[in-house]
PyMOL Python script that loads the backbone (N, CA, C, O; Angstrom):
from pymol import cmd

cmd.read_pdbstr("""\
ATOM      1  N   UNK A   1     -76.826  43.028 -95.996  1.00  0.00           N
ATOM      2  CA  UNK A   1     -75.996  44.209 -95.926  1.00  0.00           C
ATOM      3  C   UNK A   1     -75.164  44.160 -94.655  1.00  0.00           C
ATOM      4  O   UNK A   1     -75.469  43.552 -93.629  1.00  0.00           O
ATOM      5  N   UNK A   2     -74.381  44.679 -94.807  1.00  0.00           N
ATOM      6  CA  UNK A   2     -73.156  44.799 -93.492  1.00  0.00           C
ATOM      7  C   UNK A   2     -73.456  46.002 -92.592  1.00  0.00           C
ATOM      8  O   UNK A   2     -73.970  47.021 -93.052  1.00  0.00           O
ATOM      9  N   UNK A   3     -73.090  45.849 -91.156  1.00  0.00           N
ATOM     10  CA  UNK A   3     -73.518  46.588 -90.840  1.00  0.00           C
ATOM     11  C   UNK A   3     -72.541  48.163 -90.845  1.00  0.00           C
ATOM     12  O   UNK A   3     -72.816  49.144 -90.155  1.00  0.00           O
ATOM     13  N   UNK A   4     -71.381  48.052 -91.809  1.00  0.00           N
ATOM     14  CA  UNK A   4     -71.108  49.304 -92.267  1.00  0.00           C
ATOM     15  C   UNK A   4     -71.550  49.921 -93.386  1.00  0.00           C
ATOM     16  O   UNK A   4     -71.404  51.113 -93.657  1.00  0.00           O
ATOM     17  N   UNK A   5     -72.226  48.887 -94.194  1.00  0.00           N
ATOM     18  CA  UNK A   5     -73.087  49.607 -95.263  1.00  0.00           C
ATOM     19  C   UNK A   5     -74.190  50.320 -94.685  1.00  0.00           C
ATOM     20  O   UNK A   5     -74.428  51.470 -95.054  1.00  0.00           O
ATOM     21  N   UNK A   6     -74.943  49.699 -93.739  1.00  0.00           N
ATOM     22  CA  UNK A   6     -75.841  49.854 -93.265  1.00  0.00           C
ATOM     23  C   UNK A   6     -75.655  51.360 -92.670  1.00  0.00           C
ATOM     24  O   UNK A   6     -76.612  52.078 -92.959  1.00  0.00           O
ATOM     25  N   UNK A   7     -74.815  51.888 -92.039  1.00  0.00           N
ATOM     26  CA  UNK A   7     -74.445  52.755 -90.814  1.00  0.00           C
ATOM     27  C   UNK A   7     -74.028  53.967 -92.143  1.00  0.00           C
ATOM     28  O   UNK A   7     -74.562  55.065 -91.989  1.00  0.00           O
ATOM     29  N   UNK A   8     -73.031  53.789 -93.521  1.00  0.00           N
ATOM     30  CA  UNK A   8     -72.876  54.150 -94.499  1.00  0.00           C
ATOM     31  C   UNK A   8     -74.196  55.099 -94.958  1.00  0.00           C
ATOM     32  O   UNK A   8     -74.323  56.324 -94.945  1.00  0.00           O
ATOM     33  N   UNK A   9     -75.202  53.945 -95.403  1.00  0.00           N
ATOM     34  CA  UNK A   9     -76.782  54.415 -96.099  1.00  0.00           C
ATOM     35  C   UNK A   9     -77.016  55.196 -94.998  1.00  0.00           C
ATOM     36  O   UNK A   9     -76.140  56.049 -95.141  1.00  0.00           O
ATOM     37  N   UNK A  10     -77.591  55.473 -94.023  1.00  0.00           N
ATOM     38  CA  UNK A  10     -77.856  55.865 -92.514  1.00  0.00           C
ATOM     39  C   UNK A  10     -77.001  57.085 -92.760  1.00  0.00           C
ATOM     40  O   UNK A  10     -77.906  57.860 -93.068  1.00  0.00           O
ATOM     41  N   UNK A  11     -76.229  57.586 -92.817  1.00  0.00           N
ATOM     42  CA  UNK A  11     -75.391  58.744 -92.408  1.00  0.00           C
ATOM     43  C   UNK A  11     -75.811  59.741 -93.911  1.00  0.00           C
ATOM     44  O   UNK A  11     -76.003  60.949 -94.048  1.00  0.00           O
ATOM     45  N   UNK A  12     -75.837  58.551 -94.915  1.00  0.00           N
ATOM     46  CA  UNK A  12     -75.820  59.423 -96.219  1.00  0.00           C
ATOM     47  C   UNK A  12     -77.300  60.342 -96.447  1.00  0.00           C
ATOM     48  O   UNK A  12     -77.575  61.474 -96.846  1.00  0.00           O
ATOM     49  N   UNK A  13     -78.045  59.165 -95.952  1.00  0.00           N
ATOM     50  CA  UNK A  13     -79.608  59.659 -95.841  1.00  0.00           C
ATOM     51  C   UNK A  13     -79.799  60.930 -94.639  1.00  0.00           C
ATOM     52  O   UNK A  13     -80.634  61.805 -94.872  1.00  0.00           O
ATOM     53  N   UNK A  14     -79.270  60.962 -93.803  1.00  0.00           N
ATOM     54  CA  UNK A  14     -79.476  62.063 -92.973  1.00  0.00           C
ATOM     55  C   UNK A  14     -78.655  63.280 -93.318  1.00  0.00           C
ATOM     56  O   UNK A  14     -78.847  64.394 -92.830  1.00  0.00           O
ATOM     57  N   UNK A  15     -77.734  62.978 -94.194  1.00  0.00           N
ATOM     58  CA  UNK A  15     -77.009  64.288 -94.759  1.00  0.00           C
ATOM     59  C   UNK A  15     -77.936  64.925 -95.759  1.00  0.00           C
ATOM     60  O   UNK A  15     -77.890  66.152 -95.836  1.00  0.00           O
ATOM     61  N   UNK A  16     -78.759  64.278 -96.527  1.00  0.00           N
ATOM     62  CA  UNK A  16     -79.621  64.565 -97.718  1.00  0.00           C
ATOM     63  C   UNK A  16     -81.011  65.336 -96.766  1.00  0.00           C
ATOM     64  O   UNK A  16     -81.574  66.393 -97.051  1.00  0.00           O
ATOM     65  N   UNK A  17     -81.229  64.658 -95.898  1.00  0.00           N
ATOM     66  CA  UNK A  17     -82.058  64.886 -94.743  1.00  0.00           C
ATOM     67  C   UNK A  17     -82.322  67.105 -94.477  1.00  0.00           C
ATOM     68  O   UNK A  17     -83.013  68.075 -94.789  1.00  0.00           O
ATOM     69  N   UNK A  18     -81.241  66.680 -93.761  1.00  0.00           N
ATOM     70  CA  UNK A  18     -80.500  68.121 -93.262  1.00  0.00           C
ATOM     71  C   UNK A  18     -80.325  69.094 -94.660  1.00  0.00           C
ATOM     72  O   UNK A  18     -80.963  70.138 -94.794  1.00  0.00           O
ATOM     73  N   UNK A  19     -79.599  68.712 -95.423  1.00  0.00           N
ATOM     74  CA  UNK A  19     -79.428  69.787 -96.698  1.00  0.00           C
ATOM     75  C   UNK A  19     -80.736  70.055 -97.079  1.00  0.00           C
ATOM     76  O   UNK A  19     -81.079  71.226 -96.919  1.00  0.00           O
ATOM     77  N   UNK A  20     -81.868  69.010 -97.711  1.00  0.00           N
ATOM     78  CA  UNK A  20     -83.615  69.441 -97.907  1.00  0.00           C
ATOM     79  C   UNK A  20     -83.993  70.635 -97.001  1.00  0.00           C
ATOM     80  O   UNK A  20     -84.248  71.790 -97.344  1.00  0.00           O
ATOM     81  N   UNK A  21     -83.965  69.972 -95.501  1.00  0.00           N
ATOM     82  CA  UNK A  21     -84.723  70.530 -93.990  1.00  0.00           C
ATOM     83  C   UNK A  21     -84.023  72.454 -94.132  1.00  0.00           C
ATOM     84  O   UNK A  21     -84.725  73.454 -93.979  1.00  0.00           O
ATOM     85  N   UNK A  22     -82.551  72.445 -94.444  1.00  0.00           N
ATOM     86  CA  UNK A  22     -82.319  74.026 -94.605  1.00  0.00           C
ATOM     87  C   UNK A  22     -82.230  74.560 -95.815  1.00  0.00           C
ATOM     88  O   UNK A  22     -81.879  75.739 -95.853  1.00  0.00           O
ATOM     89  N   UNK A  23     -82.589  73.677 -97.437  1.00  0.00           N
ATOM     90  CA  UNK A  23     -83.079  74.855 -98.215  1.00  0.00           C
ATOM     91  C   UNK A  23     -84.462  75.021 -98.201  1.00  0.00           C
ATOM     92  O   UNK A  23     -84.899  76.086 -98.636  1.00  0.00           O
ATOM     93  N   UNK A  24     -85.232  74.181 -97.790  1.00  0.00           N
ATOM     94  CA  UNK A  24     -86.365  74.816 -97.408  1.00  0.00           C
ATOM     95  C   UNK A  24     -86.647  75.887 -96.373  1.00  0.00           C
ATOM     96  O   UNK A  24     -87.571  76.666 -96.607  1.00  0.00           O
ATOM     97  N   UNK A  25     -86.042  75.993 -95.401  1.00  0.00           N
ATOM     98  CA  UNK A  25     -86.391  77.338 -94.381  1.00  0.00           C
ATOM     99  C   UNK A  25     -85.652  78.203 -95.108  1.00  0.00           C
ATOM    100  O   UNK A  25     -86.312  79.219 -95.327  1.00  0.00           O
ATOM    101  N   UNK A  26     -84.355  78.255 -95.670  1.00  0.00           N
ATOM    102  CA  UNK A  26     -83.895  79.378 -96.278  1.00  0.00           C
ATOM    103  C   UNK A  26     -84.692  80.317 -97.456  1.00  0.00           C
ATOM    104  O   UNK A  26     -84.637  81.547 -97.431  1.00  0.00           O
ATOM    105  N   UNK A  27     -85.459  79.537 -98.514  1.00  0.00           N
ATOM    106  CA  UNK A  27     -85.811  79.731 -98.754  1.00  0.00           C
ATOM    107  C   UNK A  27     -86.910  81.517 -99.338  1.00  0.00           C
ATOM    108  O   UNK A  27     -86.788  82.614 -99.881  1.00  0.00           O
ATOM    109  N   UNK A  28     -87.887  80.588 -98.675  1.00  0.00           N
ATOM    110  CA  UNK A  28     -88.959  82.005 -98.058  1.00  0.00           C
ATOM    111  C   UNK A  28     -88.623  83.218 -97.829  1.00  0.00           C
ATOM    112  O   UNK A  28     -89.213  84.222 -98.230  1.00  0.00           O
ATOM    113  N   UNK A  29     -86.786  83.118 -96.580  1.00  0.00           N
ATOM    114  CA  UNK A  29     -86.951  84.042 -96.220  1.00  0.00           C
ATOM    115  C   UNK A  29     -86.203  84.804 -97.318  1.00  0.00           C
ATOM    116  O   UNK A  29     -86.474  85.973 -97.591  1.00  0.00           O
ATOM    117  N   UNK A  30     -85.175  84.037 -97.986  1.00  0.00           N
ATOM    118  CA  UNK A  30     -84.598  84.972 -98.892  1.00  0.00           C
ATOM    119  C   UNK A  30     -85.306  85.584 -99.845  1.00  0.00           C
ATOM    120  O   UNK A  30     -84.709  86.470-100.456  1.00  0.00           O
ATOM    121  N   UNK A  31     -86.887  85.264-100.269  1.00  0.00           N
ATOM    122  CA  UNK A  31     -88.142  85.869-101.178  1.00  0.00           C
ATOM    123  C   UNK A  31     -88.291  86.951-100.171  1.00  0.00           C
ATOM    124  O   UNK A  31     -88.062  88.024-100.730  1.00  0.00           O
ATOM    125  N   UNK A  32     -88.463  87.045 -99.427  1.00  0.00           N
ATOM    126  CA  UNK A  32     -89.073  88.894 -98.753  1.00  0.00           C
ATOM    127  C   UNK A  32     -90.313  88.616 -98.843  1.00  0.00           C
ATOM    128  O   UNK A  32     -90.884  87.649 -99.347  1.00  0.00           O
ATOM    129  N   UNK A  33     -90.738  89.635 -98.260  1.00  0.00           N
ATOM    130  CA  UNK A  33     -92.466  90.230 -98.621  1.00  0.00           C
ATOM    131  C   UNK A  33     -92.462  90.965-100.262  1.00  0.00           C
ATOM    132  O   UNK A  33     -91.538  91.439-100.923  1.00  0.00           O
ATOM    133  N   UNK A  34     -93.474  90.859-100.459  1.00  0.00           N
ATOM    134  CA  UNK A  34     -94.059  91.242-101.351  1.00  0.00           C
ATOM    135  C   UNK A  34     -93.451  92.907-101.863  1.00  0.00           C
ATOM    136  O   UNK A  34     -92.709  93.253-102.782  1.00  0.00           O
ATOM    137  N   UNK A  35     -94.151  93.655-100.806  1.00  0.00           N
ATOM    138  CA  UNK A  35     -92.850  95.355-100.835  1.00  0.00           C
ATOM    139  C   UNK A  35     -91.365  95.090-100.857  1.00  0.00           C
ATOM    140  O   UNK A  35     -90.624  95.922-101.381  1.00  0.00           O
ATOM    141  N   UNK A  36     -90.805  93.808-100.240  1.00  0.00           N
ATOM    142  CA  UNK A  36     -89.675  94.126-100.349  1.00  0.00           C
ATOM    143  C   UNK A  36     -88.810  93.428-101.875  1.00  0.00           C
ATOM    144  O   UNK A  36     -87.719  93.709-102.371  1.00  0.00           O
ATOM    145  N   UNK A  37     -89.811  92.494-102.250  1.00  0.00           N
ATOM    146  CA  UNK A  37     -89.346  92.109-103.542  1.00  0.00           C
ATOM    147  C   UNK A  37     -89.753  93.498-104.698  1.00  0.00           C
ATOM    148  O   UNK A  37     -89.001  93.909-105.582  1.00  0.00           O
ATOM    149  N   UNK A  38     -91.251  94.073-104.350  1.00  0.00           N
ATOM    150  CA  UNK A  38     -90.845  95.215-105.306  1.00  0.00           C
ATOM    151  C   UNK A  38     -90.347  96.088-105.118  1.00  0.00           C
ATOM    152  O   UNK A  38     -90.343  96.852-106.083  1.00  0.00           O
ATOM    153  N   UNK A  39     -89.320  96.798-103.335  1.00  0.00           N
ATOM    154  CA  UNK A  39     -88.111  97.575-103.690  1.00  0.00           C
ATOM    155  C   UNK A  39     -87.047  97.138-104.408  1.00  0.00           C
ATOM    156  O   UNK A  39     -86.156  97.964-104.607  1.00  0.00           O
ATOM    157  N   UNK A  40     -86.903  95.916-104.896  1.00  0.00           N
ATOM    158  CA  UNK A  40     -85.441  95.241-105.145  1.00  0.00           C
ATOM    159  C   UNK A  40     -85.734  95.104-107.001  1.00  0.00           C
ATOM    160  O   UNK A  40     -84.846  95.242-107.842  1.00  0.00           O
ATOM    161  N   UNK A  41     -86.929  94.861-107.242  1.00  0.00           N
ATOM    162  CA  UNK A  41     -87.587  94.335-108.976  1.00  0.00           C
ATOM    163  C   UNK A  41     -86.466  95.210-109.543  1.00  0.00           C
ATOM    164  O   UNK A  41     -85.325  94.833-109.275  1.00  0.00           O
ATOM    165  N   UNK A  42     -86.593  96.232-110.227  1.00  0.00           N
ATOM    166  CA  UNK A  42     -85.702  97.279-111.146  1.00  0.00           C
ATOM    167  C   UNK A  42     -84.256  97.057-110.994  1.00  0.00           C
ATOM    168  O   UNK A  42     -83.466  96.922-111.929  1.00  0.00           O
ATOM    169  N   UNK A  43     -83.914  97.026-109.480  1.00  0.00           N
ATOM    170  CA  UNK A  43     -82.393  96.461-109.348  1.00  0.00           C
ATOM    171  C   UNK A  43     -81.925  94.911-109.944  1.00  0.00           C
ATOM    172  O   UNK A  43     -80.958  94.537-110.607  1.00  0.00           O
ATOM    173  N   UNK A  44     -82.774  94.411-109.528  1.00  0.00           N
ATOM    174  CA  UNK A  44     -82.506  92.607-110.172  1.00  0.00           C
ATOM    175  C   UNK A  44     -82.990  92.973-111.486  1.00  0.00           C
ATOM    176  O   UNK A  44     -82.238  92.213-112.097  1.00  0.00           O
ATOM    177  N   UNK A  45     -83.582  93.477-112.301  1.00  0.00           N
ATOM    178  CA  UNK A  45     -83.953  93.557-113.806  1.00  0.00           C
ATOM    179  C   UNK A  45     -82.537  94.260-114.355  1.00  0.00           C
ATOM    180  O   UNK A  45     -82.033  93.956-115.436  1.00  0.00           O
ATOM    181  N   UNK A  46     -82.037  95.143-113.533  1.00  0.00           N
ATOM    182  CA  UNK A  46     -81.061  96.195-114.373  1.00  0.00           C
ATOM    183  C   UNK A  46     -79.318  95.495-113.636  1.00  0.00           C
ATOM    184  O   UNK A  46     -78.334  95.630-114.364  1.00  0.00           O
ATOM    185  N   UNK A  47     -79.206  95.086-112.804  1.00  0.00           N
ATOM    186  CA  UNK A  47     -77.867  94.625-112.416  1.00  0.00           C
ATOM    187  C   UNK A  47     -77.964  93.007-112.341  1.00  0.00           C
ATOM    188  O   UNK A  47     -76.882  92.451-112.531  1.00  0.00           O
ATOM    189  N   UNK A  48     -78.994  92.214-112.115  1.00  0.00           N
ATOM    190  CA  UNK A  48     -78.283  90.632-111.699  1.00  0.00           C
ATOM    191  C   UNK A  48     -79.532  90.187-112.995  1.00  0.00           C
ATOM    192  O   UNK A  48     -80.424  89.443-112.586  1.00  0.00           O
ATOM    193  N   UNK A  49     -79.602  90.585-114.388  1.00  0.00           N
ATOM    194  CA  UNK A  49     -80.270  89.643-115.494  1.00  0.00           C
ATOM    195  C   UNK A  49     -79.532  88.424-115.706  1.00  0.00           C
ATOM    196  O   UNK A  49     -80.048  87.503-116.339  1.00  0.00           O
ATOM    197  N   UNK A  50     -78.567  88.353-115.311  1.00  0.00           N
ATOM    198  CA  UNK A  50     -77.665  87.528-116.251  1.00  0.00           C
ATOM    199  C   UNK A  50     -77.765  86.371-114.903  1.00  0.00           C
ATOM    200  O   UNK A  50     -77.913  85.159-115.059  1.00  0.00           O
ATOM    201  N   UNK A  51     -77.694  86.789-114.113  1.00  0.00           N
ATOM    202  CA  UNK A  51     -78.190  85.663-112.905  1.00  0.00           C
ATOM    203  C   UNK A  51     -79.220  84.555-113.024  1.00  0.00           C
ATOM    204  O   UNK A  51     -80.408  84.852-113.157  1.00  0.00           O
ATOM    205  N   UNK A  52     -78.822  83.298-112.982  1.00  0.00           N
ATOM    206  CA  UNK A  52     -79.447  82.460-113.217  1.00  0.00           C
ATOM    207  C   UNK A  52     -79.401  81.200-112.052  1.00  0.00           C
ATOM    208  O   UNK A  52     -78.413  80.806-111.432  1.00  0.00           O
ATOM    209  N   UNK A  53     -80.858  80.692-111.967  1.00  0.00           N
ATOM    210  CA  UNK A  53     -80.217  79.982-110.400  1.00  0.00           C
ATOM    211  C   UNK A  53     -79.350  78.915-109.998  1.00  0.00           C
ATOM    212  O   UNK A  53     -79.102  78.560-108.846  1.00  0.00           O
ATOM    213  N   UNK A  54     -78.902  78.431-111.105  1.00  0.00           N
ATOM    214  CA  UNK A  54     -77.509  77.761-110.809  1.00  0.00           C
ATOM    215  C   UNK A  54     -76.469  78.159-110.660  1.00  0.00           C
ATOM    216  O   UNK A  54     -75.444  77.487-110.539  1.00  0.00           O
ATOM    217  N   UNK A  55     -76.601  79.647-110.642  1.00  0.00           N
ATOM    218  CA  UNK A  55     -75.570  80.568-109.845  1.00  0.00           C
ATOM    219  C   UNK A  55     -75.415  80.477-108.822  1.00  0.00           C
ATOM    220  O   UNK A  55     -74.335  80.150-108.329  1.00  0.00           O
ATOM    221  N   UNK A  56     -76.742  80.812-108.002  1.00  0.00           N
ATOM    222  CA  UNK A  56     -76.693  81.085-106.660  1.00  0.00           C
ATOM    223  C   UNK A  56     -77.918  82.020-106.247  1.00  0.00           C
ATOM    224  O   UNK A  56     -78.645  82.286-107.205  1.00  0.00           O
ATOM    225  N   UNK A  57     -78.286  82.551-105.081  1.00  0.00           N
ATOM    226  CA  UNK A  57     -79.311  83.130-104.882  1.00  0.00           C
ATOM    227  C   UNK A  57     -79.260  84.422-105.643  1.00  0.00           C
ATOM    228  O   UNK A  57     -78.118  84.549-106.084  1.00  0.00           O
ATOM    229  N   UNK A  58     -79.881  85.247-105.918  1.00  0.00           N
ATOM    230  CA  UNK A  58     -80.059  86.758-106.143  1.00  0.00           C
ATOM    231  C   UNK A  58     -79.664  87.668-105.187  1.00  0.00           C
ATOM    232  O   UNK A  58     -79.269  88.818-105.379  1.00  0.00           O
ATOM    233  N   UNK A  59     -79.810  87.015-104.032  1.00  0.00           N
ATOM    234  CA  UNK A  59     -79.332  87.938-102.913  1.00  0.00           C
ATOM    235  C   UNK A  59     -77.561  88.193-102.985  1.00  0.00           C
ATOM    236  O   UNK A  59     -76.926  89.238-102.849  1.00  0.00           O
ATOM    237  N   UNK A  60     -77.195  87.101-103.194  1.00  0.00           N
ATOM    238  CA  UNK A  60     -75.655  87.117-104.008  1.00  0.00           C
ATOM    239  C   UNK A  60     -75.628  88.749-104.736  1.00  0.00           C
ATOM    240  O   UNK A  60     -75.401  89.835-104.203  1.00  0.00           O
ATOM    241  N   UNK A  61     -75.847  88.519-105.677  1.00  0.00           N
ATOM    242  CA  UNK A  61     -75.967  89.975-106.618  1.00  0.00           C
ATOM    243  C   UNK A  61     -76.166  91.144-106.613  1.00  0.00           C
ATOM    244  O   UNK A  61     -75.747  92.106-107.256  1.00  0.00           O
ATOM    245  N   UNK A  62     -77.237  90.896-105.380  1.00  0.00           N
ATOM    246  CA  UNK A  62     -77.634  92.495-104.945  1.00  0.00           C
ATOM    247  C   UNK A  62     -76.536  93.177-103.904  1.00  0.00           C
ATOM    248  O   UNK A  62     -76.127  94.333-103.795  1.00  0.00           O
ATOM    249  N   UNK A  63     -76.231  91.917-103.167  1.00  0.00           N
ATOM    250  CA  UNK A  63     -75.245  92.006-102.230  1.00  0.00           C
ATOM    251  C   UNK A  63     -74.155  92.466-103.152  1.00  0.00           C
ATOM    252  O   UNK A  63     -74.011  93.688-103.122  1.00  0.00           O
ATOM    253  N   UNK A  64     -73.567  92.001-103.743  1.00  0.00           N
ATOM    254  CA  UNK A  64     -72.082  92.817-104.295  1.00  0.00           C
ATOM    255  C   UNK A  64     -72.364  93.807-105.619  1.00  0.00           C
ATOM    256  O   UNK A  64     -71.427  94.007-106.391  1.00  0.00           O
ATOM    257  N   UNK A  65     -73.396  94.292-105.816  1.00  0.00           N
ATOM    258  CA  UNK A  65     -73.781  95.495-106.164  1.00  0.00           C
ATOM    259  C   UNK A  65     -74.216  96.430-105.465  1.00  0.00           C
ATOM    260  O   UNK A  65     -74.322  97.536-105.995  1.00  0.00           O
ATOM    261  N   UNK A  66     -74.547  96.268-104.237  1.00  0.00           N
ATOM    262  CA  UNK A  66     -74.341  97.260-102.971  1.00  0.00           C
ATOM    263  C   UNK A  66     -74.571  98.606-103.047  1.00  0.00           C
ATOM    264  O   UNK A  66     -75.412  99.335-102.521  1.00  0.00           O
ATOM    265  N   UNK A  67     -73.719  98.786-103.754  1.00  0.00           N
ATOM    266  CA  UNK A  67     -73.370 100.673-104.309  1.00  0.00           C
ATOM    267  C   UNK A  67     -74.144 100.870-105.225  1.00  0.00           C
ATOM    268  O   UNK A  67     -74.480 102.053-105.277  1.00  0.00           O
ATOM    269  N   UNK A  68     -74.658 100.144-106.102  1.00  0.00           N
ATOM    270  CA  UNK A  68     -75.419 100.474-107.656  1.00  0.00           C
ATOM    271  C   UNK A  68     -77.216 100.542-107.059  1.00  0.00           C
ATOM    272  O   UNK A  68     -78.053 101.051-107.805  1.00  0.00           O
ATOM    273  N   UNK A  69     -77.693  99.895-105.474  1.00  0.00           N
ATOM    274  CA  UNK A  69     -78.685  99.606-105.429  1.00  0.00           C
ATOM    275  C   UNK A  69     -79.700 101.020-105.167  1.00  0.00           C
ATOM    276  O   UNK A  69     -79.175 101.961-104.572  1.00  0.00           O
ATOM    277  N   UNK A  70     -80.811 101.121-105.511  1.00  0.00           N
ATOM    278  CA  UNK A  70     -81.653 101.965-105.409  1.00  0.00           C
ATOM    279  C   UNK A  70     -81.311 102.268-103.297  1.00  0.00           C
ATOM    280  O   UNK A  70     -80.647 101.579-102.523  1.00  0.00           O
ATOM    281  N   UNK A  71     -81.925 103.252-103.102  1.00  0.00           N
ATOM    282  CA  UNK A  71     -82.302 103.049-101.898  1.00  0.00           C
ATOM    283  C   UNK A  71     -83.201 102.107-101.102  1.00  0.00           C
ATOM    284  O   UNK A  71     -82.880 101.362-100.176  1.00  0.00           O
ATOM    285  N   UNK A  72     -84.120 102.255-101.532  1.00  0.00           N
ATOM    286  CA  UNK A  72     -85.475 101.618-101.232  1.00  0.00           C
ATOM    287  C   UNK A  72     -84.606  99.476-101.449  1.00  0.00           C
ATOM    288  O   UNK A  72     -85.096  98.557-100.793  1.00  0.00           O
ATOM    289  N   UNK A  73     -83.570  99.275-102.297  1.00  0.00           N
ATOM    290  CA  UNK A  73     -83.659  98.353-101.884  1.00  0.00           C
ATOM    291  C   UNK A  73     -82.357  97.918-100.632  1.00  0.00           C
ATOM    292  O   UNK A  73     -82.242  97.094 -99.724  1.00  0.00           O
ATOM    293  N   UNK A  74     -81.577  98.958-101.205  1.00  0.00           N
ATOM    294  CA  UNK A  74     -80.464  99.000-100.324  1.00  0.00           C
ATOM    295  C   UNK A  74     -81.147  98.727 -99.063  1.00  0.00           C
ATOM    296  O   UNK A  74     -81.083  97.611 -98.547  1.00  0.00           O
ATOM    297  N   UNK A  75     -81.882  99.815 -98.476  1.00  0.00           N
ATOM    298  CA  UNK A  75     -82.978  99.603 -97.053  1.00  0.00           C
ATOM    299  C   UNK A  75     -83.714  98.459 -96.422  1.00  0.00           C
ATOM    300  O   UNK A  75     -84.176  98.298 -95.293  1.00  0.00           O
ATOM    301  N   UNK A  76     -83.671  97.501 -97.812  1.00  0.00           N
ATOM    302  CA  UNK A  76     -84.633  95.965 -97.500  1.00  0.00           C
ATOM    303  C   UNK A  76     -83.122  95.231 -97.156  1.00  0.00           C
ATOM    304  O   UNK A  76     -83.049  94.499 -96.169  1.00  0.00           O
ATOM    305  N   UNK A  77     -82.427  95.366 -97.656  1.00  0.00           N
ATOM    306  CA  UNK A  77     -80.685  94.249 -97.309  1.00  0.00           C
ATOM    307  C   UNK A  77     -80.261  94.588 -95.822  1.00  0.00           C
ATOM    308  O   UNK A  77     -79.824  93.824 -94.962  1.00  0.00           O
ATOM    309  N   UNK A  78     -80.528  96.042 -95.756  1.00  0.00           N
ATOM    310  CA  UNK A  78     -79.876  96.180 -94.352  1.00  0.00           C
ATOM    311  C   UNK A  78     -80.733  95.986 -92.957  1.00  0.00           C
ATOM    312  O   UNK A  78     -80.316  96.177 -91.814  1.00  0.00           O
ATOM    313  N   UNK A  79     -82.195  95.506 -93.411  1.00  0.00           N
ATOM    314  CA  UNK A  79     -83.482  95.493 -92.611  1.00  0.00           C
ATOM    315  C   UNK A  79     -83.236  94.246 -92.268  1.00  0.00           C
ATOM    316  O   UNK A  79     -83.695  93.791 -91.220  1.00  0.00           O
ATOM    317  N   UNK A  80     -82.358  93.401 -93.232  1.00  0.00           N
ATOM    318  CA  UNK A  80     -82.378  91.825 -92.874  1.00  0.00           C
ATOM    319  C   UNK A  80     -80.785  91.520 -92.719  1.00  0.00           C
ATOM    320  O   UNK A  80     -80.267  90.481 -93.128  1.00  0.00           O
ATOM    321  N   UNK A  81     -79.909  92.836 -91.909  1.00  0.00           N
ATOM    322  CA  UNK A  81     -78.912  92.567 -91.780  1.00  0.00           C
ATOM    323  C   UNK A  81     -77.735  91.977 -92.937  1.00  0.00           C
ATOM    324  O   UNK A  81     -76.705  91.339 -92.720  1.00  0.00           O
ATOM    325  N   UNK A  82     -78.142  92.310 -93.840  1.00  0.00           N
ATOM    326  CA  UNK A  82     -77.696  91.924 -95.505  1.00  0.00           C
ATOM    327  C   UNK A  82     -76.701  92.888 -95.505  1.00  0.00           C
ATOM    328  O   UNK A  82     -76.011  93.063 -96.509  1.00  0.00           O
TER     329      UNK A  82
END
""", "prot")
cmd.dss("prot")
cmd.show_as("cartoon", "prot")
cmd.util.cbc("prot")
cmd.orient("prot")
């Protein structure tokens, strides 16, 4: 191998690296606790069904339904600066 293939593989692998390393921390946090996934349940059942995860997160949805959200979950988005 050359050593621009080499330097090539090397750059590609640490990009794959990095993208893994932050959907894993993102993750978690975008699940909530336990209370805060069941202030949000009824809102994600009644506004983001059609959401599917090759959309994008759920938090997407709740976020630009904003106005439609219960309180109780509205209160969990803005607890996490959402």
């Amino acid at each position: 191998m050359s050593h621009r293939t080499v330097l090539a593989l090397a750059t590609a692998l640490a990009s794959i690296a990095t993208i893994a390393i932050s959907v894993a921390l993102a993750a978690p946090a975008e699940q909530g606790t336990d209370q805060e996934r069941d202030a949000c349940r009824k809102d994600t059942v009644r506004l983001c069904a059609d959401v599917k995860p090759e959309d994008g997160p759920m938090l997407n949805c709740l976020k630009t339904n904003r106005q439609k959200l219960s309180a109780a979950c509205r209160h969990v988005l803005e607890s996490h600066g959402q």
